[in-house]
Backbone as XML, in Angstrom:
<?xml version="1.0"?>
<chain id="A" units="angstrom">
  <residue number="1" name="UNK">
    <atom name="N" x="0.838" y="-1.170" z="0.000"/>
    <atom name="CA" x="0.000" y="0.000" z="0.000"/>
    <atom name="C" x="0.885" y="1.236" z="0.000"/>
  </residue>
  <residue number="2" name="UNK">
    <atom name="N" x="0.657" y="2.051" z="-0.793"/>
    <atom name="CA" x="1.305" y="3.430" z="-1.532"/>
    <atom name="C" x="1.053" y="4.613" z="-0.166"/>
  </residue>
  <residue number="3" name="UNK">
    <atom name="N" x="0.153" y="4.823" z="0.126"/>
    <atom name="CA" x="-0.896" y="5.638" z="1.429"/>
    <atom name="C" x="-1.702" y="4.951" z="1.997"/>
  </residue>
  <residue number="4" name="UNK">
    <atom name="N" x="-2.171" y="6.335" z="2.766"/>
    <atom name="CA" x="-2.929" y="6.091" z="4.108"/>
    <atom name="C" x="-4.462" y="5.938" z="3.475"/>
  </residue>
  <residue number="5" name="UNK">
    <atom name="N" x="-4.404" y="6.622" z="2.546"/>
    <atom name="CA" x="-6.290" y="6.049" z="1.780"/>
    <atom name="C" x="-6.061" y="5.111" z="1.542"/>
  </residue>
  <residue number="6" name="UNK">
    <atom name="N" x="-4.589" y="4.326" z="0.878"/>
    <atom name="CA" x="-4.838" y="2.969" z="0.465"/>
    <atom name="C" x="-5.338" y="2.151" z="1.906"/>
  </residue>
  <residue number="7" name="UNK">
    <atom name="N" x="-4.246" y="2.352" z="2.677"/>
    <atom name="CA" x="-4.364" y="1.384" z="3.976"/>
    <atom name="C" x="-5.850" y="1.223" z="4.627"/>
  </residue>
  <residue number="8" name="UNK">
    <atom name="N" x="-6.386" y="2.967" z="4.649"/>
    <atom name="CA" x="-7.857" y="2.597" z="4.772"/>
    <atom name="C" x="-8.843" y="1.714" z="4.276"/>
  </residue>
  <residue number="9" name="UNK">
    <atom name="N" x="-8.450" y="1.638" z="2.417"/>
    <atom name="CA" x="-9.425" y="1.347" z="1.583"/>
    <atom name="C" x="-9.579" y="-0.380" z="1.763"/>
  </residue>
  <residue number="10" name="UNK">
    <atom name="N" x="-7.963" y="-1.024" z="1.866"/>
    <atom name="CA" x="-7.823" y="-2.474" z="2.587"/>
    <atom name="C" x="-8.595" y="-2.519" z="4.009"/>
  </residue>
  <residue number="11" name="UNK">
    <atom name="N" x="-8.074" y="-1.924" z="4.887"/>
    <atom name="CA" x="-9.280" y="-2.225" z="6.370"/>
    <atom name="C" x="-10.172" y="-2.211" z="6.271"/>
  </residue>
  <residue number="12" name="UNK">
    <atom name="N" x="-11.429" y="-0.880" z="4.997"/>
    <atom name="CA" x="-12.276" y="-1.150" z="5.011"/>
    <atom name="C" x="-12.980" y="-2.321" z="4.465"/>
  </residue>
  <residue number="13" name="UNK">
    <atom name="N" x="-12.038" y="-2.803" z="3.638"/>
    <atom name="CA" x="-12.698" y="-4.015" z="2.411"/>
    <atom name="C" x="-12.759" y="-5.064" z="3.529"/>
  </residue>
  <residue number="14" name="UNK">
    <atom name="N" x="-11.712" y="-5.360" z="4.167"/>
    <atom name="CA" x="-11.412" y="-6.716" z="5.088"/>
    <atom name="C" x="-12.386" y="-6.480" z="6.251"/>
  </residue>
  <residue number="15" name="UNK">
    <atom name="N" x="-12.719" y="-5.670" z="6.899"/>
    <atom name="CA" x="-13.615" y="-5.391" z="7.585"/>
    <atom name="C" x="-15.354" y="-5.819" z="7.392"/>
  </residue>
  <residue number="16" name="UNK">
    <atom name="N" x="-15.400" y="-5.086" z="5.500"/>
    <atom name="CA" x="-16.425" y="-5.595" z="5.318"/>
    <atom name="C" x="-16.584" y="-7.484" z="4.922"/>
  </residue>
  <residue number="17" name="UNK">
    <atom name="N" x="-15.420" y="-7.950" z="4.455"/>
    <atom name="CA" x="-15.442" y="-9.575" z="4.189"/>
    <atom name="C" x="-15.826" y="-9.889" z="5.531"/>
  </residue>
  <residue number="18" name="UNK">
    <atom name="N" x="-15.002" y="-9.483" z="6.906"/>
    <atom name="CA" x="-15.250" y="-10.425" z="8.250"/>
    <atom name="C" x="-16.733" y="-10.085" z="8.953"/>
  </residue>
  <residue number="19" name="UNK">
    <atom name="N" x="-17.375" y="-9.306" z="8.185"/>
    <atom name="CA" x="-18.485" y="-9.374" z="8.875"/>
    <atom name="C" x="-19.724" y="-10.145" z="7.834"/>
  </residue>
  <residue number="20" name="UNK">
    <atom name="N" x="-19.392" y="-10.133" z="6.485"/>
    <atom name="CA" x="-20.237" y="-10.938" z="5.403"/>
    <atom name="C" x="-19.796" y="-12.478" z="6.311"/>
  </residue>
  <residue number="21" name="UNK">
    <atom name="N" x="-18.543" y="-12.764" z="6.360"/>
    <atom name="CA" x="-18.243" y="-14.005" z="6.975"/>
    <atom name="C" x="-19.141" y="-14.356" z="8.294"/>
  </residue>
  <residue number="22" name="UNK">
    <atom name="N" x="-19.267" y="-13.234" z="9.100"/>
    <atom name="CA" x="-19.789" y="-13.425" z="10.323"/>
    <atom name="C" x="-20.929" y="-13.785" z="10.103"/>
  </residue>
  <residue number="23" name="UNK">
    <atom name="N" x="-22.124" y="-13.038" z="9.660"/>
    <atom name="CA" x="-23.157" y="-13.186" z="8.820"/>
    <atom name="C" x="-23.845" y="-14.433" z="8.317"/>
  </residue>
  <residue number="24" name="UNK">
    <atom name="N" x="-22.904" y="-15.125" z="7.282"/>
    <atom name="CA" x="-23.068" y="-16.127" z="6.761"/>
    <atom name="C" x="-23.105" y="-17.235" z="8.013"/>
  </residue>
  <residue number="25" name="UNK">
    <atom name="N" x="-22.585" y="-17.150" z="8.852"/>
    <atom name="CA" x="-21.944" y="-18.197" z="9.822"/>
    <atom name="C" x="-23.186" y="-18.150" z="11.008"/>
  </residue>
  <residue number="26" name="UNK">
    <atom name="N" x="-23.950" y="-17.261" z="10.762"/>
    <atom name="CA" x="-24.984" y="-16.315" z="11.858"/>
    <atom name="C" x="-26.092" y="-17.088" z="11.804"/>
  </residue>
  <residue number="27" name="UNK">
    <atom name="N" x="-26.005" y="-17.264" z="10.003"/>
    <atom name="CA" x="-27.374" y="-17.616" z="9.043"/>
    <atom name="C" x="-27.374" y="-18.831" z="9.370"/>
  </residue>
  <residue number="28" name="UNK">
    <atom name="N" x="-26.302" y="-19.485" z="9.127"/>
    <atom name="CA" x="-26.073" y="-21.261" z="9.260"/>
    <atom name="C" x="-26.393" y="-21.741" z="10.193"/>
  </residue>
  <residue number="29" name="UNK">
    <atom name="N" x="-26.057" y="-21.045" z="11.607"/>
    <atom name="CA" x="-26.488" y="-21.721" z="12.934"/>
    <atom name="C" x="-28.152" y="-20.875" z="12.889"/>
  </residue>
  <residue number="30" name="UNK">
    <atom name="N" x="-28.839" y="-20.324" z="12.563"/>
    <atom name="CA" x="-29.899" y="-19.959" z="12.896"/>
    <atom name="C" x="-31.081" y="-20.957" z="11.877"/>
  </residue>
  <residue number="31" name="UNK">
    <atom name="N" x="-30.349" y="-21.544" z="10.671"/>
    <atom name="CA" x="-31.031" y="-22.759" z="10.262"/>
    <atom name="C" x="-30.513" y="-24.173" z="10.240"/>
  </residue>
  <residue number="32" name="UNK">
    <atom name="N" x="-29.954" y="-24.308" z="11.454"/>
    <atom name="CA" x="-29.520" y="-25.534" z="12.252"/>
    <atom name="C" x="-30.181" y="-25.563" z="12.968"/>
  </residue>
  <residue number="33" name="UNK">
    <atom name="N" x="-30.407" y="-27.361" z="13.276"/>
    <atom name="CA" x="-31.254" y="-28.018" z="14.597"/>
    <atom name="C" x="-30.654" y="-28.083" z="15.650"/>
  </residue>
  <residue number="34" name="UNK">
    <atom name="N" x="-28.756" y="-28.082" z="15.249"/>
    <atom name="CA" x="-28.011" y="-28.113" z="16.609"/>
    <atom name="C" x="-28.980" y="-26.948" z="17.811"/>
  </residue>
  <residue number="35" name="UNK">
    <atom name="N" x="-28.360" y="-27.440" z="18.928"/>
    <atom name="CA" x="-28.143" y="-26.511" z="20.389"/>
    <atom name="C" x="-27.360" y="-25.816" z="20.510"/>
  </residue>
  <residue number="36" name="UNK">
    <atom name="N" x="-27.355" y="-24.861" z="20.687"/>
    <atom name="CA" x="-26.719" y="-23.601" z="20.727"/>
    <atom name="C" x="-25.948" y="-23.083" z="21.885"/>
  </residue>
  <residue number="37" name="UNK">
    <atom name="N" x="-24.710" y="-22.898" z="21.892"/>
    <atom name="CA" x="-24.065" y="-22.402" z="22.943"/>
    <atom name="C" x="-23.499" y="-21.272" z="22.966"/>
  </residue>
  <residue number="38" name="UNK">
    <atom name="N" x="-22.686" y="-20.490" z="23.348"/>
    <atom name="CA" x="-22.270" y="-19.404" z="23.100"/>
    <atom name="C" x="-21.046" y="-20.165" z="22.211"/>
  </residue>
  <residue number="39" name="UNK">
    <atom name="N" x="-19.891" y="-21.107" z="23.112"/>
    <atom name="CA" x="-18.892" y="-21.725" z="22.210"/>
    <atom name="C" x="-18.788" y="-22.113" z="20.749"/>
  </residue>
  <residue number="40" name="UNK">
    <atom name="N" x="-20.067" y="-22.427" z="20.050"/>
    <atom name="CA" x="-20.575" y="-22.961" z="19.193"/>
    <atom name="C" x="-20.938" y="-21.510" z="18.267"/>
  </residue>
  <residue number="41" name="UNK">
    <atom name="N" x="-21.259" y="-20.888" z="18.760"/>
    <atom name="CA" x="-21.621" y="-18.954" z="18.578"/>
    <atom name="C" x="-20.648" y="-18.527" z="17.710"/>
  </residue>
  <residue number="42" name="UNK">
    <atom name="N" x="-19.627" y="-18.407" z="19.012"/>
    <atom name="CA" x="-18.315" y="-17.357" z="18.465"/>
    <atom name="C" x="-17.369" y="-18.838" z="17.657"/>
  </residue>
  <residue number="43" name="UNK">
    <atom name="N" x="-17.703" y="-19.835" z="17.687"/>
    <atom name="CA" x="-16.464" y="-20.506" z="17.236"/>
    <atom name="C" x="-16.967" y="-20.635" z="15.317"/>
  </residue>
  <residue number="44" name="UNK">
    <atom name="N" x="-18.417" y="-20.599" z="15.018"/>
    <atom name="CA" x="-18.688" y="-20.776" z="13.646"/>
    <atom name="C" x="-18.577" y="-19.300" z="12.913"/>
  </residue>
  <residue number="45" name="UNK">
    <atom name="N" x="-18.830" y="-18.178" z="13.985"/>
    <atom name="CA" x="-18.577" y="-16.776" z="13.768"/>
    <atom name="C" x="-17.408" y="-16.297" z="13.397"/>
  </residue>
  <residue number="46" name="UNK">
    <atom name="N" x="-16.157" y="-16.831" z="13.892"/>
    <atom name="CA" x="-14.775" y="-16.633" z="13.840"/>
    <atom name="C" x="-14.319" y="-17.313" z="13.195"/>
  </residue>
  <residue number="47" name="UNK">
    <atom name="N" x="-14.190" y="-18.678" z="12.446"/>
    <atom name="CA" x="-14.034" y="-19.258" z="11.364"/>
    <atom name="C" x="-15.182" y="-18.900" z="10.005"/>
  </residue>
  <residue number="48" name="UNK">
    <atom name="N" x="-16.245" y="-18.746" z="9.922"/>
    <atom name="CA" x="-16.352" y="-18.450" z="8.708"/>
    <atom name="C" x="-16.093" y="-17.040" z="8.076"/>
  </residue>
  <residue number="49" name="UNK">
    <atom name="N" x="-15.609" y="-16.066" z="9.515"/>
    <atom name="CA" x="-15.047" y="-14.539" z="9.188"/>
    <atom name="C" x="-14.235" y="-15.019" z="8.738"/>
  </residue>
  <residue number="50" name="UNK">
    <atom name="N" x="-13.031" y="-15.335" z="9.100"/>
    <atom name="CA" x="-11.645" y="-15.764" z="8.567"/>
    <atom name="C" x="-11.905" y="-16.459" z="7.633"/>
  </residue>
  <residue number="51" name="UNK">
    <atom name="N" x="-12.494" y="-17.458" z="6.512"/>
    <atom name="CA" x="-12.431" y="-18.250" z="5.152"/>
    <atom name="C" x="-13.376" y="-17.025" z="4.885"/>
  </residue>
  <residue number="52" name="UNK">
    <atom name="N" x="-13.963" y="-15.575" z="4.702"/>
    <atom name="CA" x="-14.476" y="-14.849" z="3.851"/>
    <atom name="C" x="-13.164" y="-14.131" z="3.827"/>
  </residue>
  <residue number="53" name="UNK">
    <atom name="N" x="-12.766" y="-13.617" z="4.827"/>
    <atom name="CA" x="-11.734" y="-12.626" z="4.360"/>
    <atom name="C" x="-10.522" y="-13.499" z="3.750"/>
  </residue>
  <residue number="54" name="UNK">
    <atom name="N" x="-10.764" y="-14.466" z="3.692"/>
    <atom name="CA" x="-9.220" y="-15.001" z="3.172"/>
    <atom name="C" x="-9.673" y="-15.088" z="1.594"/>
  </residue>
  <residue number="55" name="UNK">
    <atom name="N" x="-11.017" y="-14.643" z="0.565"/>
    <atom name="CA" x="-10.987" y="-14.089" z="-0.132"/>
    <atom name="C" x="-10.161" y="-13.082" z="-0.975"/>
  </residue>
  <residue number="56" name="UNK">
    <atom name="N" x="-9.768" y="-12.213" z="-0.191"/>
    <atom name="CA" x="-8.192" y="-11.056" z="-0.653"/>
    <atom name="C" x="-7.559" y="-12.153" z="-1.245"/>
  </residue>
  <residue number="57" name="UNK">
    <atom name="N" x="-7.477" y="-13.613" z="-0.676"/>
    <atom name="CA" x="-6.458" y="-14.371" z="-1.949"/>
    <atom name="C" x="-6.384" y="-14.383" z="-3.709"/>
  </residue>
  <residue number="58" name="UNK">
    <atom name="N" x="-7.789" y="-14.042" z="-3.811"/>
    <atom name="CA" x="-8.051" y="-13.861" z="-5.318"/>
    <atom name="C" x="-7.283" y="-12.794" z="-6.011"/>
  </residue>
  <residue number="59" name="UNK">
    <atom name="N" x="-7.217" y="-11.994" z="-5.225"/>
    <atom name="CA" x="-6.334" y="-10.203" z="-5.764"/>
    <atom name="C" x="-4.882" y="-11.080" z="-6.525"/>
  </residue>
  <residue number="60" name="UNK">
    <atom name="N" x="-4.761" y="-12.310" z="-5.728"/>
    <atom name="CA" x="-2.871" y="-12.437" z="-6.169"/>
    <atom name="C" x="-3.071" y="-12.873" z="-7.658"/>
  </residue>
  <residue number="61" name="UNK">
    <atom name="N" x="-4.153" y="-14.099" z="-7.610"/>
    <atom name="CA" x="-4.266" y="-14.343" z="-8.974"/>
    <atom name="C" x="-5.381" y="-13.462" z="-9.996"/>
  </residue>
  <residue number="62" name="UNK">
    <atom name="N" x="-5.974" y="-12.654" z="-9.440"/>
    <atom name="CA" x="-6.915" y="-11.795" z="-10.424"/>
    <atom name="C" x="-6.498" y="-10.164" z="-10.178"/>
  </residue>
  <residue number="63" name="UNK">
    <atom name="N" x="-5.249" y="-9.617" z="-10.119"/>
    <atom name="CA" x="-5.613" y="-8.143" z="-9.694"/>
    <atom name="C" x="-6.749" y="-7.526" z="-9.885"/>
  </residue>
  <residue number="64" name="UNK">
    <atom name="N" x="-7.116" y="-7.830" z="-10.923"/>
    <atom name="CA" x="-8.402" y="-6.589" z="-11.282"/>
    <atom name="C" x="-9.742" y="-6.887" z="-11.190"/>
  </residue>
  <residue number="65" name="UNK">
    <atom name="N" x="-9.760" y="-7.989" z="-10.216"/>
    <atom name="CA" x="-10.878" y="-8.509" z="-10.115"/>
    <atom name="C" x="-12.033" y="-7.875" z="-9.531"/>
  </residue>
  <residue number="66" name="UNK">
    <atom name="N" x="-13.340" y="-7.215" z="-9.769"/>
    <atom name="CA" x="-14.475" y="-6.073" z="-9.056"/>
    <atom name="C" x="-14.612" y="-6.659" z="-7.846"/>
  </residue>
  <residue number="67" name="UNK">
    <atom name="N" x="-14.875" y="-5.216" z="-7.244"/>
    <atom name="CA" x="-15.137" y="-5.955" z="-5.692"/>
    <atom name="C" x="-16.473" y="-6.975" z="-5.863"/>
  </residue>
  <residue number="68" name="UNK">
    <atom name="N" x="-17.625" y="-6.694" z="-6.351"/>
    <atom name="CA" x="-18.681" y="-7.516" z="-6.347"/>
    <atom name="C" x="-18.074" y="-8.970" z="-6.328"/>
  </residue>
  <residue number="69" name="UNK">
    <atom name="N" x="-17.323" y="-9.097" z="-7.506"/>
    <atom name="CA" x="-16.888" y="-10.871" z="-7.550"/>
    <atom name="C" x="-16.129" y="-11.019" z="-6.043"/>
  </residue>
  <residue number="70" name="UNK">
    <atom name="N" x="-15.247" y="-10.428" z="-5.731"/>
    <atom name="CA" x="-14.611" y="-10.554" z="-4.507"/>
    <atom name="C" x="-15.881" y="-11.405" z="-3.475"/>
  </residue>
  <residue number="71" name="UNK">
    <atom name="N" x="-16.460" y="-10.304" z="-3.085"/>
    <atom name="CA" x="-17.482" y="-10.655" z="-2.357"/>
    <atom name="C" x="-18.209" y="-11.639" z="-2.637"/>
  </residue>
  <residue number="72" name="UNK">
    <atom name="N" x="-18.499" y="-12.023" z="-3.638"/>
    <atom name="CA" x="-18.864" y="-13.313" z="-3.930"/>
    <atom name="C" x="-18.170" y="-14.313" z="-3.361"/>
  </residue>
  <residue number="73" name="UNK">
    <atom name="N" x="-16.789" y="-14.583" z="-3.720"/>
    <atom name="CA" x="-16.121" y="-15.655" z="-3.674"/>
    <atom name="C" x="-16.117" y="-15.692" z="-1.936"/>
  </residue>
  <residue number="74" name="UNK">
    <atom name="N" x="-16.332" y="-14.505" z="-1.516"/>
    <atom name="CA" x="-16.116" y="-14.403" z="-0.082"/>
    <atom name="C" x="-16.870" y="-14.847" z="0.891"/>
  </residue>
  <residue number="75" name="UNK">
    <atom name="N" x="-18.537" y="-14.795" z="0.124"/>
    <atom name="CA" x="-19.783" y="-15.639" z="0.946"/>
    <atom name="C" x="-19.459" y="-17.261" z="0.340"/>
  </residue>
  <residue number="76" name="UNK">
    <atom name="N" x="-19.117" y="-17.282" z="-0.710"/>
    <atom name="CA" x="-18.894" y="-18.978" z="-0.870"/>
    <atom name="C" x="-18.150" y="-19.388" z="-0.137"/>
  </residue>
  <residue number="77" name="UNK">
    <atom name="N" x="-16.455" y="-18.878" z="-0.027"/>
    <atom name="CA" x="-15.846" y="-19.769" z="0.671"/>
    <atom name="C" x="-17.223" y="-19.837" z="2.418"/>
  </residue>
  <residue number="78" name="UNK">
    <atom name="N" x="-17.311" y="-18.730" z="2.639"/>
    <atom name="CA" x="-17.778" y="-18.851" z="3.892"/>
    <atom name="C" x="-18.873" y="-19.903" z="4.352"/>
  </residue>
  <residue number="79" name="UNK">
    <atom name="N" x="-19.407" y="-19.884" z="2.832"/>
    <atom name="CA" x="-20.821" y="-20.510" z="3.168"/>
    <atom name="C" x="-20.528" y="-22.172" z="2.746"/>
  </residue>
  <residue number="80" name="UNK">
    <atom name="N" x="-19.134" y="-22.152" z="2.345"/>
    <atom name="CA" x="-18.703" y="-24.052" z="2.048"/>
    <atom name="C" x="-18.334" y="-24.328" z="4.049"/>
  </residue>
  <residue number="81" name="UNK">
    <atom name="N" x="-17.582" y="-23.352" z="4.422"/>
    <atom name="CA" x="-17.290" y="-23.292" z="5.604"/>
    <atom name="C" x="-15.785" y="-24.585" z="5.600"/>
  </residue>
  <residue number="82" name="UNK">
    <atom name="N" x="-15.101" y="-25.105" z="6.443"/>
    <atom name="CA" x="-13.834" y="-25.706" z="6.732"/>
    <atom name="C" x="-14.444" y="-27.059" z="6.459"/>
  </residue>
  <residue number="83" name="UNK">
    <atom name="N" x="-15.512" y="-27.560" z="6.743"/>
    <atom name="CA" x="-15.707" y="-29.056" z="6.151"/>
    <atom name="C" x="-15.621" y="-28.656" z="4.591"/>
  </residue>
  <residue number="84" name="UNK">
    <atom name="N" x="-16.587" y="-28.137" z="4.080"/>
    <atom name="CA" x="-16.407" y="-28.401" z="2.739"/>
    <atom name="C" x="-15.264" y="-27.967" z="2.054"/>
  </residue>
  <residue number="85" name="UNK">
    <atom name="N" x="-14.649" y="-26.747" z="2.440"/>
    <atom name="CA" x="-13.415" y="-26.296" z="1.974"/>
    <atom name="C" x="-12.698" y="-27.691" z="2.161"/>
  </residue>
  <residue number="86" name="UNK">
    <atom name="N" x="-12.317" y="-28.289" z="2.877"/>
    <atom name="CA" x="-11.331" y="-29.633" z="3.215"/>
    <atom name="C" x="-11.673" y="-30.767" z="1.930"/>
  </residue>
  <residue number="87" name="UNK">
    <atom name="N" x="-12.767" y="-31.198" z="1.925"/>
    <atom name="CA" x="-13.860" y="-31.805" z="1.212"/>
    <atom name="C" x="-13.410" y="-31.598" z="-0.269"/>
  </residue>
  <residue number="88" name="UNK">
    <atom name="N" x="-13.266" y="-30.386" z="-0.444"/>
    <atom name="CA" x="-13.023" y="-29.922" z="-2.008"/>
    <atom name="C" x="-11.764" y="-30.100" z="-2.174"/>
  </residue>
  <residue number="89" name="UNK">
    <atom name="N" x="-10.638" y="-29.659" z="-1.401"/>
    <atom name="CA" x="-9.007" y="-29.800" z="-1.603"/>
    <atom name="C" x="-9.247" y="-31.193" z="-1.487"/>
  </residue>
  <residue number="90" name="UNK">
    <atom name="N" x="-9.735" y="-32.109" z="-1.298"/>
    <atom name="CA" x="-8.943" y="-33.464" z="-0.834"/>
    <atom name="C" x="-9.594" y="-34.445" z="-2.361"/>
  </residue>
  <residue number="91" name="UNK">
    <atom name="N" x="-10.475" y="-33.904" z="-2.847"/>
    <atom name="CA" x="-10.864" y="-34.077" z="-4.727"/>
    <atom name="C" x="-9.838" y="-33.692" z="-5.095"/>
  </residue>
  <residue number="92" name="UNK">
    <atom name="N" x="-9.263" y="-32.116" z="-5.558"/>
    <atom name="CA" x="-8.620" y="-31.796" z="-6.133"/>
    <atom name="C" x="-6.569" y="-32.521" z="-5.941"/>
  </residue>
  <residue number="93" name="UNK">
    <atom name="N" x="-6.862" y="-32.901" z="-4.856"/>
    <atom name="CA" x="-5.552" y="-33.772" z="-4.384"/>
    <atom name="C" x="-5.139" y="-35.080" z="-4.866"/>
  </residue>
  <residue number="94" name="UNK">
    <atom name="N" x="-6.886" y="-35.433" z="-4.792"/>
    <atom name="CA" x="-6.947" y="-37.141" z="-5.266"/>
    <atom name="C" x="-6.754" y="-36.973" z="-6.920"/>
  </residue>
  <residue number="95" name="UNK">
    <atom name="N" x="-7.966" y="-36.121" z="-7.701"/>
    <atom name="CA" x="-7.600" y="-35.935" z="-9.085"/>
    <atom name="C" x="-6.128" y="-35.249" z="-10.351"/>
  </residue>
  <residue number="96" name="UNK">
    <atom name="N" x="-5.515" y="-34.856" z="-9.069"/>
    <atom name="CA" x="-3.742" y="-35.051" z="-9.219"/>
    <atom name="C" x="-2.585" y="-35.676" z="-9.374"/>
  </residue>
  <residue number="97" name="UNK">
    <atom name="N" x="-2.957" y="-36.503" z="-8.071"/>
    <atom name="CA" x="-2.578" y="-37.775" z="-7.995"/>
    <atom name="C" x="-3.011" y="-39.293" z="-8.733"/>
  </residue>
  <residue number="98" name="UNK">
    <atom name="N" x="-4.051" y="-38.557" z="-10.265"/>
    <atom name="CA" x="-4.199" y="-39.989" z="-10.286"/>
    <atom name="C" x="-3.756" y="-40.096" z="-11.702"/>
  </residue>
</chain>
């Protein structure tokens, strides 16, 4: 980052991914049958923030990619969440290896 608008313009973007993440993760337990704990709360809240914002990964291979798509890719990863993210690498591992 060149400046201080840039540095802003990143906090604000990442800011807005960890709360689409939060969101998504909000939605999931509110149409789940599980029981609800607070642990269960902040722990699906704080992992699917973190796999939205880890979205910014796309910038390396797409610089110019619109924020809209960003954000996209940012509720998917969130909304595959760490099972399916795992789920999908371990296809793409096997269909490598074969």
């Amino acid at each position: 980052m060149s400046s201080h608008s840039d540095w802003q313009t990143a906090i604000g973007q990442a800011s807005g991914f960890g709360l689409l993440g939060i969101l998504v993760g909000l939605g999931q337990l509110l149409a789940s049958k599980e029981k609800l704990t607070a642990r269960i709360v902040w722990g699906r809240c704080l992992s699917t923030m973190g796999l939205s914002m880890a979205a910014g990964v796309v910038l390396l291979a797409f610089p110019g990619v619109p924020p809209l798509a960003q954000i996209g890719v940012a509720a998917a990863l969130a909304s595959l969440g760490t099972s399916g993210l795992e789920r999908l690498v371990q296809r793409a591992i096997g269909k490598i290896g074969e």
